[in-house]
C-alpha positions in Angstrom: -8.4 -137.6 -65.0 -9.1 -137.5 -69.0 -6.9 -140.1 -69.3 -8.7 -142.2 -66.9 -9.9 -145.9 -67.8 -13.3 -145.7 -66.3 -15.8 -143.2 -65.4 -15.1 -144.1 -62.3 -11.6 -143.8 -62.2 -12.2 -140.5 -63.6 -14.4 -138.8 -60.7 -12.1 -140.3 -58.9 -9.1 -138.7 -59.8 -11.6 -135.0 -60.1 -12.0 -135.2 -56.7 -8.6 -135.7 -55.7 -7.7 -132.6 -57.8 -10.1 -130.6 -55.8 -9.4 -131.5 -52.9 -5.2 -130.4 -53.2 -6.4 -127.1 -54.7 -9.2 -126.8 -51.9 -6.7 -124.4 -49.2 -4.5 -123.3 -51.7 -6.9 -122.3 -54.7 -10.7 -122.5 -53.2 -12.2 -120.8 -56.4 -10.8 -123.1 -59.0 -11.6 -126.0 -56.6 -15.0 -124.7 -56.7 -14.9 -124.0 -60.1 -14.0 -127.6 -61.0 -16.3 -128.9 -58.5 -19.2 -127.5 -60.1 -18.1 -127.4 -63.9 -15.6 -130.5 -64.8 -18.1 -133.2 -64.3 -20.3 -132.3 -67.1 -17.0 -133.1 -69.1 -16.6 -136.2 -67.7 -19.9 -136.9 -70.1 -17.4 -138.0 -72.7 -16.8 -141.4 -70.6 -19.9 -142.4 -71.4 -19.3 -142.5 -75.6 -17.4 -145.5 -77.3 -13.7 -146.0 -76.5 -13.1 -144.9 -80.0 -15.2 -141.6 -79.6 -13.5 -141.0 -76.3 -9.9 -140.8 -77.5 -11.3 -138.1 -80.2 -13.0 -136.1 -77.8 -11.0 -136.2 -74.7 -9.0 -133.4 -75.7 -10.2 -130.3 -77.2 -6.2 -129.5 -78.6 -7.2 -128.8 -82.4 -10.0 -126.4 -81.3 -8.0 -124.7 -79.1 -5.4 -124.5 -80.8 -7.3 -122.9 -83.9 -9.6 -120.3 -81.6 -6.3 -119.3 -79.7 -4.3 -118.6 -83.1 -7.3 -116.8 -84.3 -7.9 -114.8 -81.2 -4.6 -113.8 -80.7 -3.7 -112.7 -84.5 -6.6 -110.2 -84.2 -6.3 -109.0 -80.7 -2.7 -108.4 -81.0 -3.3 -106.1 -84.2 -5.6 -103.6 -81.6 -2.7 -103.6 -79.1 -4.6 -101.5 -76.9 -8.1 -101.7 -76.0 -10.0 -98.6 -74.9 -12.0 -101.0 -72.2 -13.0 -103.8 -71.3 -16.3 -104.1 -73.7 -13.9 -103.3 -76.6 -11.8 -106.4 -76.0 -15.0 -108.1 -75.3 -17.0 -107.1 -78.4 -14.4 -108.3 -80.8 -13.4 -111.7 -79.1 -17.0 -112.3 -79.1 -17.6 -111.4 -83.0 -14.5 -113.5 -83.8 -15.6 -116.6 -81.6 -19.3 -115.9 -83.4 -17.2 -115.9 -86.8 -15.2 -119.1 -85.8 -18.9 -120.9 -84.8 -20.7 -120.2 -88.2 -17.4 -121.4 -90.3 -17.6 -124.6 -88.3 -21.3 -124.9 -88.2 -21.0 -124.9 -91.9 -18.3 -127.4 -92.3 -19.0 -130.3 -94.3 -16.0 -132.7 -93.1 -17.3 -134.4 -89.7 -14.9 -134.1 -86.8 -16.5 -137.4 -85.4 -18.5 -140.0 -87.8 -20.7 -141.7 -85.3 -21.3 -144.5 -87.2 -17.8 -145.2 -86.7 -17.3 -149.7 -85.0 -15.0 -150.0 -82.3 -11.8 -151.3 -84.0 
């Protein structure tokens, strides 16, 4: 569906997704029901925006790497909230180092070429 043409094309292709996980998976149909359309909001930039942001890869990949290097220091967690309290003050860590980036991921004044 991300790599859709069209808007169009793209809902499209959403709802056939959730409709083959619909008997096998019924929460993640729901789940993609009600959350994937609000990232379908990236159909509605410039075709030159769009290839940028259709993929969140290089985020991903950079919160994963981090998340994982510090959690598998711990090893064990005494509970849940443990595990919880430090994912959440790295992911707080990883927002303010971005938040104060001064390289742009996307420079919106950017033409289509």
């Amino acid at each position: 569906m991300w790599n859709a043409s069209t808007l169009a094309k793209a809902e499209t292709a959403l709802a056939e997704i959730v409709a083959s996980y619909r008997t096998s998976a019924p929460k993640l149909a729901a789940w993609l029901e009600e959350n994937a359309p609000e990232g379908l909001a990236v159909f509605t930039l410039p075709e030159h925006h769009r290839r940028r942001l259709r993929t969140s890869n290089p985020m991903e990949r950079s919160v994963q790497h981090e998340l994982k290097r510090r959690t598998v220091k711990v090893r064990v967690f005494p509970s849940d909230d443990a595990l919880l309290r430090l994912v959440s003050a790295v992911l707080v860590e990883i927002d303010e180092k971005w938040a104060s980036e001064t390289k742009a991921y996307i420079k919106w004044e950017c033409q289509d070429a």
